[in-house]
C-alpha positions as CSV (number, residue, x, y, z in Angstrom):
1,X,1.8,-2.3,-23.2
2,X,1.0,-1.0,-19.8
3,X,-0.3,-3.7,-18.5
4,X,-3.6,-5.9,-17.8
5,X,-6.2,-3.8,-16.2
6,X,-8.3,-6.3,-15.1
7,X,-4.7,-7.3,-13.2
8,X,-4.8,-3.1,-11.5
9,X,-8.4,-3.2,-11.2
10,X,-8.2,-6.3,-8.9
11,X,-5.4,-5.6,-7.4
12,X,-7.0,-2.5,-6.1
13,X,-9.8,-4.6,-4.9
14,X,-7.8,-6.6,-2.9
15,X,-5.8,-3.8,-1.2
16,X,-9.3,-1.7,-0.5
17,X,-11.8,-4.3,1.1
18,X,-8.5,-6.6,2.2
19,X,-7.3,-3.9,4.3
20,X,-11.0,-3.6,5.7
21,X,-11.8,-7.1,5.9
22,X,-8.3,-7.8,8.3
23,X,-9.5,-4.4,10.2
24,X,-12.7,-5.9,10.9
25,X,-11.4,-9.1,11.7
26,X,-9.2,-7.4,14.4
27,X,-11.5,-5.3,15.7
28,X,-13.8,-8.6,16.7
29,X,-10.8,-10.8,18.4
30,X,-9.7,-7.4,20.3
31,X,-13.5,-7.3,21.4
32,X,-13.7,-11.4,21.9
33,X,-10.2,-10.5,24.2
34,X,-11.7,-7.6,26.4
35,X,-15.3,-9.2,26.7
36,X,-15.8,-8.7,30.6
37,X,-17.4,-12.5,30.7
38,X,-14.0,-14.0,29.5
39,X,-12.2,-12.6,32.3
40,X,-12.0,-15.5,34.3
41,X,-11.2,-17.9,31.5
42,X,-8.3,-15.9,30.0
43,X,-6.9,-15.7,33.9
44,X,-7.3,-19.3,34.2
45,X,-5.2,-20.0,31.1
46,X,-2.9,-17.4,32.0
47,X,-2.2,-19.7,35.5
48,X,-2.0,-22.4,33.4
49,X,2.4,-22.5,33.4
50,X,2.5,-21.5,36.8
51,X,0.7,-24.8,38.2
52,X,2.6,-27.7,38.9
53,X,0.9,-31.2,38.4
């Protein structure tokens, strides 16, 4: 027996559009991260341990 191929079929699935789904995914947080208009909000939060209440 060399196995299921509905197991190698979906298997291949998975590790074709997975790979492009997470690739995607990161491409649109490394976009939301260098958006110019979130500038001041990410160097507000990057303040945020250096204030002192």
């Amino acid at each position: 027996m060399d196995g299921n191929p509905t197991f190698e079929a979906l298997s291949a699935f998975a590790a074709t559009w997975g790979m492009a789904y997470f690739g995607v995914i990161f491409a649109i947080v490394v976009a939301y991260a260098l958006w110019p208009s979130k500038r001041d909000q990410f160097n507000d939060a990057a303040r945020i341990p250096l204030s002192e209440d």
